[in-house]
C-alpha positions as a Markdown table, in Angstrom:
| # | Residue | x | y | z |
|---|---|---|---|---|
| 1 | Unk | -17.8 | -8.5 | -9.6 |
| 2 | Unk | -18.8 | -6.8 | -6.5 |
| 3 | Unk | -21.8 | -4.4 | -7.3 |
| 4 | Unk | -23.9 | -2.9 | -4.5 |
| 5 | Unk | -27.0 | -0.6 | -5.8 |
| 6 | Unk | -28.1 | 2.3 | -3.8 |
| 7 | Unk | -25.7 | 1.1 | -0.6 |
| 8 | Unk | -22.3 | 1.3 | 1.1 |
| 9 | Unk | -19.8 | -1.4 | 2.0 |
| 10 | Unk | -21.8 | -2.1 | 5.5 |
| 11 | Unk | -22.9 | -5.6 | 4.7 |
| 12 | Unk | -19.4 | -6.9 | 4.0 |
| 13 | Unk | -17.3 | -8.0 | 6.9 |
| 14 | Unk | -13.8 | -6.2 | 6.6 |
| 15 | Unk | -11.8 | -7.1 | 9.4 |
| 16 | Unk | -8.4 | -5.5 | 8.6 |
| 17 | Unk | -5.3 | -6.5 | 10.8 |
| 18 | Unk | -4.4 | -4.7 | 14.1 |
| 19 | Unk | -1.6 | -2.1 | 12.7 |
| 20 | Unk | -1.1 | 1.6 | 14.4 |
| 21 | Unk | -2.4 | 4.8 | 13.6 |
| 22 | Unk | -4.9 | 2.8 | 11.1 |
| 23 | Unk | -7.8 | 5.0 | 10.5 |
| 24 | Unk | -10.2 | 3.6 | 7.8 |
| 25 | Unk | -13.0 | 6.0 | 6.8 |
| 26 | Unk | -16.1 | 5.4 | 9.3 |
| 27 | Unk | -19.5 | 4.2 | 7.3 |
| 28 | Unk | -21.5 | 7.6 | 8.0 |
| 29 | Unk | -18.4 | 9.6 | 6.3 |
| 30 | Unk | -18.1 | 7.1 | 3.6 |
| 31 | Unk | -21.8 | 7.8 | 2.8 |
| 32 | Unk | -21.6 | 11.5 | 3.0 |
| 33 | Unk | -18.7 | 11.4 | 0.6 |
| 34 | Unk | -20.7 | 9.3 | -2.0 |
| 35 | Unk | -23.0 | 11.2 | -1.5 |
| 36 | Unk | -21.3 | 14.4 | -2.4 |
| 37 | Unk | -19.8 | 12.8 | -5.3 |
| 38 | Unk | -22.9 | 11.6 | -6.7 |
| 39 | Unk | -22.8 | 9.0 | -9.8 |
| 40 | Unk | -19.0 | 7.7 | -10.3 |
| 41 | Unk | -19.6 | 4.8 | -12.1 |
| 42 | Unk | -16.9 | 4.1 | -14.9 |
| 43 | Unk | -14.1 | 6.3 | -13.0 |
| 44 | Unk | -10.8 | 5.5 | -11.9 |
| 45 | Unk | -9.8 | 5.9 | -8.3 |
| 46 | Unk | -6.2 | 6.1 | -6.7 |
| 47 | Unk | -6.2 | 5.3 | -3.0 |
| 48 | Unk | -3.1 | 7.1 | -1.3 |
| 49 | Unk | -2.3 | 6.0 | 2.5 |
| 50 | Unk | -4.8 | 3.1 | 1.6 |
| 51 | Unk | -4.5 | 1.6 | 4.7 |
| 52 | Unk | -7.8 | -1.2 | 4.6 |
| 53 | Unk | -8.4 | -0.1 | 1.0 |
| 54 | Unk | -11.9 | 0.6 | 2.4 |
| 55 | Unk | -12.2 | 4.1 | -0.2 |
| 56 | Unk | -11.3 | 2.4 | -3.2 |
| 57 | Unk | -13.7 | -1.0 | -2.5 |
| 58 | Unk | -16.2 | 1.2 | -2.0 |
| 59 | Unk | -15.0 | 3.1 | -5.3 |
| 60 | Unk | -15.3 | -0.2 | -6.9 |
| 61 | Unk | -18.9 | -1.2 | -5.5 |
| 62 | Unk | -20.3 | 2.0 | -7.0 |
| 63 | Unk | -19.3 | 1.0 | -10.4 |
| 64 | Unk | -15.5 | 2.1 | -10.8 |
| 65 | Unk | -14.1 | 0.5 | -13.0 |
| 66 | Unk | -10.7 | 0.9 | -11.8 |
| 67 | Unk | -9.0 | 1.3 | -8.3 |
| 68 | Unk | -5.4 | 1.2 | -7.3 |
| 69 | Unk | -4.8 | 1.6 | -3.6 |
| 70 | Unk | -1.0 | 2.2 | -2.8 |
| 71 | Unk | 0.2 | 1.6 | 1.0 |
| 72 | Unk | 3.8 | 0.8 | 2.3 |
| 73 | Unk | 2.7 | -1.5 | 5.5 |
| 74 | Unk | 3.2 | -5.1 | 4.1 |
| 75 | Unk | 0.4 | -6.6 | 6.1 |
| 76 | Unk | -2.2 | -3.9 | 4.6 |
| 77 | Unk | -1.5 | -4.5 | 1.5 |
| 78 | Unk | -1.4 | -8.5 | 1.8 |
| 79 | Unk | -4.7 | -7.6 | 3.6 |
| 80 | Unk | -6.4 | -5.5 | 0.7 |
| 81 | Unk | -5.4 | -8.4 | -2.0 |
| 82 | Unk | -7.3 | -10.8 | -0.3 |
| 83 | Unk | -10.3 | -8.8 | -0.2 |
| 84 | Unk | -9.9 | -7.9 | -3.7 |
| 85 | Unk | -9.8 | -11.9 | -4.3 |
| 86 | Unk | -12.5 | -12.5 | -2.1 |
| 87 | Unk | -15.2 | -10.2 | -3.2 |
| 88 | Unk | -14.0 | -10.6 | -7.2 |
| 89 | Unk | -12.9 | -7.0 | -7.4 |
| 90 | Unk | -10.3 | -5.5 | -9.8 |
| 91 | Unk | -8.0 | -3.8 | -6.8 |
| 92 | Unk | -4.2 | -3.1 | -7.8 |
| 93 | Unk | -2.3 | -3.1 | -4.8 |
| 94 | Unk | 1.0 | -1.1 | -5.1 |
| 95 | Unk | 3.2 | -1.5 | -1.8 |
| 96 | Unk | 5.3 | 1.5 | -1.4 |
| 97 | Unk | 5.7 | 5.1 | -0.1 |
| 98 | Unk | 3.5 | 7.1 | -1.3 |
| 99 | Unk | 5.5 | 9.9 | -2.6 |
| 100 | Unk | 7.9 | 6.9 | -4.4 |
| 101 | Unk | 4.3 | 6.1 | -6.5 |
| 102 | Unk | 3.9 | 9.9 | -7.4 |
| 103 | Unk | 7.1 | 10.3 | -9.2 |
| 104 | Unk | 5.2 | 8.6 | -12.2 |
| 105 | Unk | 2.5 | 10.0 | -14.3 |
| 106 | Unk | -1.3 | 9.6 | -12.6 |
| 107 | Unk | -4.1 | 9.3 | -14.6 |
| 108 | Unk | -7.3 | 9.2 | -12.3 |
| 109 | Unk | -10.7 | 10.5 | -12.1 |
| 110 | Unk | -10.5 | 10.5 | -8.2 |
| 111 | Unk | -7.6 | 10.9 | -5.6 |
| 112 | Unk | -8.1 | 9.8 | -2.0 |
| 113 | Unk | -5.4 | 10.3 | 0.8 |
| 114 | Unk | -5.7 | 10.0 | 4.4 |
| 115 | Unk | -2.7 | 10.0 | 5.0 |
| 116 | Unk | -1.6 | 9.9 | 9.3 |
| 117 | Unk | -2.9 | 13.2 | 11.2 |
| 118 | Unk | -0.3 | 15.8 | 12.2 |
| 119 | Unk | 2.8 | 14.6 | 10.1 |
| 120 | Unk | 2.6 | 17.4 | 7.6 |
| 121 | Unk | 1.8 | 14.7 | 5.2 |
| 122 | Unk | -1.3 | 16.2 | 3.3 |
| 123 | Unk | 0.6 | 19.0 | 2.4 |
| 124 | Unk | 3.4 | 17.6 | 1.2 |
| 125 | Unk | 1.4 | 15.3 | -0.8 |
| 126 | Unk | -0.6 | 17.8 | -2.5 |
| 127 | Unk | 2.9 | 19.2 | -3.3 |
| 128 | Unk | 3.5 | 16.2 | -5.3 |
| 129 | Unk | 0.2 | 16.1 | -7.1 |
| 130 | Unk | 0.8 | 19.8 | -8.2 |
| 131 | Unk | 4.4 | 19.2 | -9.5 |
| 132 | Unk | 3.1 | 16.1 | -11.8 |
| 133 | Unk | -0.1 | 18.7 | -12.7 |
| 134 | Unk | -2.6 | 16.0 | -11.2 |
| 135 | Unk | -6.1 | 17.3 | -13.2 |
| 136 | Unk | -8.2 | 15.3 | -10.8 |
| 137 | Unk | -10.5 | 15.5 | -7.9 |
| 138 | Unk | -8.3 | 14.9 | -4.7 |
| 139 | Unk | -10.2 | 14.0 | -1.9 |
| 140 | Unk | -8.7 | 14.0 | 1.6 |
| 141 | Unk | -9.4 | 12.6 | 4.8 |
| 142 | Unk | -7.7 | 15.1 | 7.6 |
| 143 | Unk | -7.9 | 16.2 | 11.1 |
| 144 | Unk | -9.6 | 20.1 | 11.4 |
| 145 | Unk | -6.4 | 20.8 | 13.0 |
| 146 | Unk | -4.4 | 20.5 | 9.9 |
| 147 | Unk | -5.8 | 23.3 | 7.9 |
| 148 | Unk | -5.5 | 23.0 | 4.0 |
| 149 | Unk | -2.8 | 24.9 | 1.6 |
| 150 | Unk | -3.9 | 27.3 | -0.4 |
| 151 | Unk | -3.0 | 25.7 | -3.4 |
| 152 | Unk | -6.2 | 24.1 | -3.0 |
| 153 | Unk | -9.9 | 25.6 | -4.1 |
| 154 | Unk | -12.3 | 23.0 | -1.5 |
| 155 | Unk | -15.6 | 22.1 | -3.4 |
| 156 | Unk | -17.3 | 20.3 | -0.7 |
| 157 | Unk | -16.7 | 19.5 | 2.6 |
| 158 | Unk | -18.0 | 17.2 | 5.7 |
| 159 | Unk | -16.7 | 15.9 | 9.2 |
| 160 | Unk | -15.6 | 17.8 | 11.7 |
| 161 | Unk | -12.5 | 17.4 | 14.2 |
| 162 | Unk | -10.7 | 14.5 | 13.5 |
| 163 | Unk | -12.2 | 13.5 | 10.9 |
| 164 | Unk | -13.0 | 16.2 | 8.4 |
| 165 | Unk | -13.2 | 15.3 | 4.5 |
| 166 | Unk | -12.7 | 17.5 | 1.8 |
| 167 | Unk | -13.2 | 16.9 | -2.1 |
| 168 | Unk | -10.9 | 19.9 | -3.5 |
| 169 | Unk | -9.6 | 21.0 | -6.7 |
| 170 | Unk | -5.6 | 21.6 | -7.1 |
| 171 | Unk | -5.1 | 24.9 | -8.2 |
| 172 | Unk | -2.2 | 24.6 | -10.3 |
| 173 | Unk | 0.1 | 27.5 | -11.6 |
């Protein structure tokens, strides 16, 4: 199984297919995240708007003992199984929308989405997580200029323009 003490993903080529609009979260922020979220060894990890799967490998090298990483793009999702076969990991790949996957109950410690910038898409989706009551922690990769709902209570933040991440609590009804 893929295990990497004290580190990131850096030392692990990852060369995911050309595809548009593909965004996966740079090393520095991946680092910054982890580092916010301290210890999340034995958690389980949904990876919306996967893309490379990049969040939930990393997920998985800090000791996760479960990731599932849902994309529609065919290609990313051919691309993340044979990472996951590659490096030994336990990666369920579920190719579909998004918002298809979050009709079903969701049981996770951790909820990453970055989904595309300026397509109204993280608030929609946060829309869904609050109608099936999502307990979680929901991080979410976002451009500055798509300011959060306030259904959301932010616990930490990092990034700026582009590229701002935010670990943030649904504040559900």
């Amino acid at each position: 199984m893929l295990k990497i003490t004290g580190g990131s993903l850096k030392n692990l080529s990852m060369n995911p297919p050309d595809v548009p609009a593909l965004r996966p979260l740079p090393q520095r922020e991946r680092l910054a995240l982890f580092s916010m979220l301290g210890n999340v060894e034995g958690s389980r990890v949904v990876d919306l708007y996967a893309g490379s799967g990049i969040v939930a490998f990393e997920f998985l090298s800090r000791g996760a003992v479960e990731a599932v990483g849902v994309e529609n793009n065919r290609k990313l999702c051919q691309f993340m199984r044979t990472q996951a076969r590659k490096w030994n990991v336990n990666l369920k790949v579920i190719c579909e929308d998004v918002f298809r996957f979050l009709r079903r109950p969701l049981e996770a410690d951790y909820l990453f989405m970055g989904p595309p910038n300026h397509k109204g898409l993280v608030t929609k989706t946060l829309d869904a997580l609050s109608a099936i009551e999502f307990t979680g922690i929901v991080i979410i990769q976002h451009s500055s200029r798509e300011p959060l709902p306030p259904s959301v209570k932010v616990l930490r933040s990092t990034g700026k323009d582009e590229s701002v991440v935010d670990i943030v609590k649904l504040i559900l009804d």
